[in-house]
Wavefront OBJ file of the C-alpha trace (Angstrom):
o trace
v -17.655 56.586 61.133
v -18.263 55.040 64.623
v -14.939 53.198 66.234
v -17.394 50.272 67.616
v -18.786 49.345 64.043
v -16.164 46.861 64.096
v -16.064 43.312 65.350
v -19.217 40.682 65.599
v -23.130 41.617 66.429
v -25.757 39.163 66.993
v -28.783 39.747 65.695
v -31.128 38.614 68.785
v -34.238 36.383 68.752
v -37.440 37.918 70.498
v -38.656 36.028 72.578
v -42.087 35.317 73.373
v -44.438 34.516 76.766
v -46.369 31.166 76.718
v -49.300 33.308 75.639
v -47.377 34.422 72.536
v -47.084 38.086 74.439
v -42.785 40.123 73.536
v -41.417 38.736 76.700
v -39.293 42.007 77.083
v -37.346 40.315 80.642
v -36.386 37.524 78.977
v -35.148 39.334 76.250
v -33.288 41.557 77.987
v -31.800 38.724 80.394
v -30.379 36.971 77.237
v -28.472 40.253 76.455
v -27.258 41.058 79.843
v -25.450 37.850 79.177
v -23.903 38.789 76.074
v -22.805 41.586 76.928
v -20.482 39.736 79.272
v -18.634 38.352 76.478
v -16.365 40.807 73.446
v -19.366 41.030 71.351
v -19.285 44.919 69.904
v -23.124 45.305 70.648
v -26.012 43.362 69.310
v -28.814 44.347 66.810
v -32.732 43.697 67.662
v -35.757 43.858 65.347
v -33.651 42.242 62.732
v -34.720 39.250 60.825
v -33.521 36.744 63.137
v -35.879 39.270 66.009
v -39.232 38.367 63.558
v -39.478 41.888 63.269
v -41.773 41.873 60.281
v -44.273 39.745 62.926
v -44.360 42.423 65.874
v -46.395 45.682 65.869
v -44.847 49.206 66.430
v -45.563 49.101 69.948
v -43.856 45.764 70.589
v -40.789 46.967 68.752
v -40.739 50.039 70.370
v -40.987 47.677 74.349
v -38.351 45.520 72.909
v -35.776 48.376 72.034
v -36.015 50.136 74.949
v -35.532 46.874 77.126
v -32.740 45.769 75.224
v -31.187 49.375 75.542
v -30.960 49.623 79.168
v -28.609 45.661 78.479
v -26.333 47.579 76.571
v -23.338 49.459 77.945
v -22.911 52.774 76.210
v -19.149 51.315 74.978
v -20.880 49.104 72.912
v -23.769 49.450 70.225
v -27.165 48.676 69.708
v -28.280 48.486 66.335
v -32.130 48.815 65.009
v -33.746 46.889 62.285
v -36.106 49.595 60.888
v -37.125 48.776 57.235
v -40.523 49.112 56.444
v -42.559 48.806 53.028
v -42.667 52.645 52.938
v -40.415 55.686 52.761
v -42.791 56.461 55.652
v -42.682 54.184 57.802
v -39.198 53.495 57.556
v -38.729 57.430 57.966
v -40.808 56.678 61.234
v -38.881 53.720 62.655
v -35.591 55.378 62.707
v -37.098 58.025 64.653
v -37.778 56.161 67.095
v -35.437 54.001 67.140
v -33.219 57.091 68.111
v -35.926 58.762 70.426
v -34.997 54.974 72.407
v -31.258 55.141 72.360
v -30.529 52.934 68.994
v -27.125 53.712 67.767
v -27.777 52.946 63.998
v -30.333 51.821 62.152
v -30.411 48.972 59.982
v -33.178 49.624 56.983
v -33.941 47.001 54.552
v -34.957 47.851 50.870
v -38.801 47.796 50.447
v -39.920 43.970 48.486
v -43.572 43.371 48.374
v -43.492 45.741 45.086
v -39.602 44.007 44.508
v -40.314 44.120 40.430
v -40.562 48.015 40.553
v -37.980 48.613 43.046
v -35.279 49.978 40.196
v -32.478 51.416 41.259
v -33.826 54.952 40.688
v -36.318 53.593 43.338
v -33.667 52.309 45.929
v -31.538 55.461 45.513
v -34.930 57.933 46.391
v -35.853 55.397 49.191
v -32.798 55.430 50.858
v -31.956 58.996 50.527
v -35.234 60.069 51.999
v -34.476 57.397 55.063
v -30.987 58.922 55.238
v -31.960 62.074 55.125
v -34.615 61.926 58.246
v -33.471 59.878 60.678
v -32.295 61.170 63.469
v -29.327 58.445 63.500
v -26.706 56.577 61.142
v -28.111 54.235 58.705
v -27.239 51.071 57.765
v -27.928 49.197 54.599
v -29.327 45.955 54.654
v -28.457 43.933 51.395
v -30.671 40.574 51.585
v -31.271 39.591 48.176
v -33.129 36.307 49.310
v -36.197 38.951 49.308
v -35.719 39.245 45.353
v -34.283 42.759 45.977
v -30.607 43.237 45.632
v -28.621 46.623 46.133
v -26.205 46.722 43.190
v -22.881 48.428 43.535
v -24.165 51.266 41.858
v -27.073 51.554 43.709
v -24.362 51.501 46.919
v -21.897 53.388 46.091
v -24.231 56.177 45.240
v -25.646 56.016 48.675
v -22.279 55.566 50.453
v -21.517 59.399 49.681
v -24.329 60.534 52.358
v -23.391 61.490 55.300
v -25.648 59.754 57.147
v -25.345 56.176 55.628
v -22.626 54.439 57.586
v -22.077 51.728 55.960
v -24.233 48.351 55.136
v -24.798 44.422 56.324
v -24.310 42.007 52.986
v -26.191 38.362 53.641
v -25.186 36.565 50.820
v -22.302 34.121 50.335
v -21.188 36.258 47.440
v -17.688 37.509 48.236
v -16.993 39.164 44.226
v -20.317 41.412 45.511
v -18.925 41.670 49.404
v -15.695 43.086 47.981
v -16.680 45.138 45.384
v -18.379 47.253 48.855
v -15.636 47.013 50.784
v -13.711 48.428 48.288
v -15.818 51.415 48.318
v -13.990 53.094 51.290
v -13.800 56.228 52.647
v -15.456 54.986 55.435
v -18.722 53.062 54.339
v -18.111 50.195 56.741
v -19.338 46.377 55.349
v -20.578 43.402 58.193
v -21.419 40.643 56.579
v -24.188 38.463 57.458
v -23.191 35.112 55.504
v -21.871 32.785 58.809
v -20.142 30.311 56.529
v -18.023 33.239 54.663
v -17.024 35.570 57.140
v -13.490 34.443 57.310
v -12.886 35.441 53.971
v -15.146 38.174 54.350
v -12.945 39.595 57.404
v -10.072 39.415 54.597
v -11.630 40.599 52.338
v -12.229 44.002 54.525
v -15.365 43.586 56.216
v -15.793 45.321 59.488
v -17.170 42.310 60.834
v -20.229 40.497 61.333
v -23.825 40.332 62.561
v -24.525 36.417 62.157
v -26.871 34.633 63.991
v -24.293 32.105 65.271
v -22.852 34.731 67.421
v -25.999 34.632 69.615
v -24.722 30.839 70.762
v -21.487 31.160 70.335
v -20.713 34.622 70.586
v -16.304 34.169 71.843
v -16.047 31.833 69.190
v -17.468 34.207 66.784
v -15.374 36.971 68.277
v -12.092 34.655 67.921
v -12.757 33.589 64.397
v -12.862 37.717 63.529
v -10.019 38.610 65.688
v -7.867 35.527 64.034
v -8.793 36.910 60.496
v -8.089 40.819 61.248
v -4.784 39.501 62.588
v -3.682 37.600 59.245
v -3.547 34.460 61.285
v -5.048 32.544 57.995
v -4.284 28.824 58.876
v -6.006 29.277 62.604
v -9.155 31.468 61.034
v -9.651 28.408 58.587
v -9.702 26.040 61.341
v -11.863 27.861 63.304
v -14.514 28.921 60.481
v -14.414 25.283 59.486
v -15.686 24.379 62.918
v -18.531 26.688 63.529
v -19.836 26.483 59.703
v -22.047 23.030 60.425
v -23.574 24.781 63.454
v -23.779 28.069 61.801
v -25.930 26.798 58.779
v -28.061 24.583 61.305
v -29.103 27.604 63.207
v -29.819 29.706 59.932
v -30.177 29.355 56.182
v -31.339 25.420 57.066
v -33.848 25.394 60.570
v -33.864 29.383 60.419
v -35.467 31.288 63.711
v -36.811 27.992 65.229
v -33.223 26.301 65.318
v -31.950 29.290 66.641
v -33.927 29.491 69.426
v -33.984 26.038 70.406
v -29.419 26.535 69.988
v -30.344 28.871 72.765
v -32.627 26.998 75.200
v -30.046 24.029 74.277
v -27.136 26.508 76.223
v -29.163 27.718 78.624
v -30.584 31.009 77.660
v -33.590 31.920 76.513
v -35.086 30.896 73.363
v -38.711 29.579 72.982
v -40.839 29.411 69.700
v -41.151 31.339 67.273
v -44.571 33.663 66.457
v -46.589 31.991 63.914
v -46.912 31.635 60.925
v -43.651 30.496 61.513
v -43.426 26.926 62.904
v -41.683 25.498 66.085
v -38.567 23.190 65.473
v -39.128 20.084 64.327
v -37.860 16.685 66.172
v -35.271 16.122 63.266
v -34.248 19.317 63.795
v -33.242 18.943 67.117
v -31.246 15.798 66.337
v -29.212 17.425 64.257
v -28.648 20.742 66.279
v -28.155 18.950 69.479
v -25.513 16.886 67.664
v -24.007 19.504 65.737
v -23.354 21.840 69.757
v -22.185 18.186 71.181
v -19.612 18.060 67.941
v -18.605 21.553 68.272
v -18.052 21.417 71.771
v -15.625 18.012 71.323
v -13.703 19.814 68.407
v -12.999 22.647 70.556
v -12.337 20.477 73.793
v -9.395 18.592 71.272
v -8.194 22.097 70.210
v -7.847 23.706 73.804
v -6.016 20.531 74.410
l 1 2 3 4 5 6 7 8 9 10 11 12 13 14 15 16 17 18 19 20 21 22 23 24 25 26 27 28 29 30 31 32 33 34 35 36 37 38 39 40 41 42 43 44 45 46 47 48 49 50 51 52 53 54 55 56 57 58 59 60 61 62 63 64 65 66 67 68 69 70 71 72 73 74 75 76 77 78 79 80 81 82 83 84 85 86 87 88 89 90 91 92 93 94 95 96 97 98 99 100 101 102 103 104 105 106 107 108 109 110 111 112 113 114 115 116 117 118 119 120 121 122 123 124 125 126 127 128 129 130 131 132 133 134 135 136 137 138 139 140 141 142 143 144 145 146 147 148 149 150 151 152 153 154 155 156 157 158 159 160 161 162 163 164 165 166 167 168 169 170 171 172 173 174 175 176 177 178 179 180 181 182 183 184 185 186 187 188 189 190 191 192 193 194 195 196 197 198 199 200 201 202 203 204 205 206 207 208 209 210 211 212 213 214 215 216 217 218 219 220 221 222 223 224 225 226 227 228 229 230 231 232 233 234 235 236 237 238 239 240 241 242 243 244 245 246 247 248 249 250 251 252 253 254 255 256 257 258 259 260 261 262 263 264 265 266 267 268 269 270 271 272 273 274 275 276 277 278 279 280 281 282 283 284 285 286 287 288 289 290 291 292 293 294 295 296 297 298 299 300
């Protein structure tokens, strides 16, 4: 098991020229800057990077510019599911051949009624099997494809699966996989729960959050590995409003416009997805100005 798969990840926006072109300098600018602050690495081509909306080639231009952001002390994690054993196969190769320290692979879901566990197990195995570098599991049952314990704790004995990313709120599920051990590491991907999730045994995080507020995503894990309970509360109290703002409620759009809001880059999104709307950004930019008092009060 890697030492760095520990801590928070965030799993970075692409962003995209006025001409709807990867911008792969802008990118890579955004991660220079996070990888000023304690973040353990980041992971692009995830959901939050609308990977399912770029092309190989624009993955494979947005990897290698976000590699040569981040140090070798930290890691950068690849979101390489694909729809077939194939592709997926394909991705992670890659995704190595560029420098990606893991991969994170996604279960297949356009076929999600014949995706058994039988189905999962081969998948995965195959993926496992191939690639070049550690895999991660990617649990996101808002696709309508959930990997049971079963179907994880099968896959945890291969060497090559490292552990997995849970984004759910489900903490029963989230600690029935850290429970697993011998090494399978769980980051959970569920803002609002990772407090609990941290004490629960998660390795961490990748949560979209951390792309805004990255040291206060950092704290709230550091306060939770440390058993410091009634500070962690505090803490995941504060950043929940902003957390849910920027993901399960305004998704990629909010996120990005968090970001232009701080000063990095953000943009719009790549249709069919739709830029923020004006309520929207009400309620974000009131959400960063009520974070920001809470923590001014705190520090005081």
């Amino acid at each position: 098991m890697d030492a760095r798969l520990r801590g928070i990840f965030p799993p970075i926006p692409t962003v995209f020229t006025s001409s709807g072109d990867v911008d792969t300098r802008r990118t890579a600018s955004n991660v220079t800057r996070w990888m000023t602050t304690a973040l353990s690495g980041v992971l692009a081509l995830g959901s939050n990077g609308e990977a399912t909306s770029l092309d190989e080639n624009e993955s494979d231009r947005i990897l290698a510019a976000v590699r040569d952001e981040v140090p070798r002390t930290k890691l950068l994690i690849a979101g390489t599911g694909r729809e077939s054993t194939r592709a997926a196969i394909d991705a992670c190769r890659r995704a190595g051949a560029l420098g990606a320290d893991l991969a994170l692979v996604r279960p297949p879901s356009y076929f999600k009624t014949q995706m058994t566990n039988d189905a999962l197990v081969s998948h995965f195995r195959q993926v496992a099997d191939a690639s070049p570098i550690p895999v991660l599991l990617y649990n996101l049952p808002a696709t309508g494809v959930t990997l049971t314990l079963p179907v994880v704790s099968t896959l945890a004995e291969h060497p090559n699966v490292a552990g997995m990313k849970e984004t759910s709120p489900e903490l029963e599920r989230l600690g029935q996989f850290t429970a697993i051990g011998g090494g399978f590491q769980v980051l959970s991907g569920w803002a609002p729960v990772i407090y609990p999730a941290v004490s629960l045994g998660a390795a961490g995080g990748i949560l979209a959050i951390a792309n805004v507020l990255p040291d206060e995503c950092v704290a709230l894990y550091r306060l939770a590995s440390d058993g410091r309970h009634a500070e962690a509360l505090q803490l995941q109290r504060t950043l929940t409003p902003l957390a849910r703002l920027v993901s399960s409620v305004h998704g990629i759009a909010g996120l990005k416009y968090a970001l232009d809001q701080i000063g990095y880059a953000g943009g719009e999104p790549r249709s069919p997805l739709m830029p923020v709307s004006d309520r929207a950004r009400d309620e974000i930019a009131q959400a960063l100005q009520l974070f920001r008092s809470a923590s001014h009060v705190a520090a005081d």
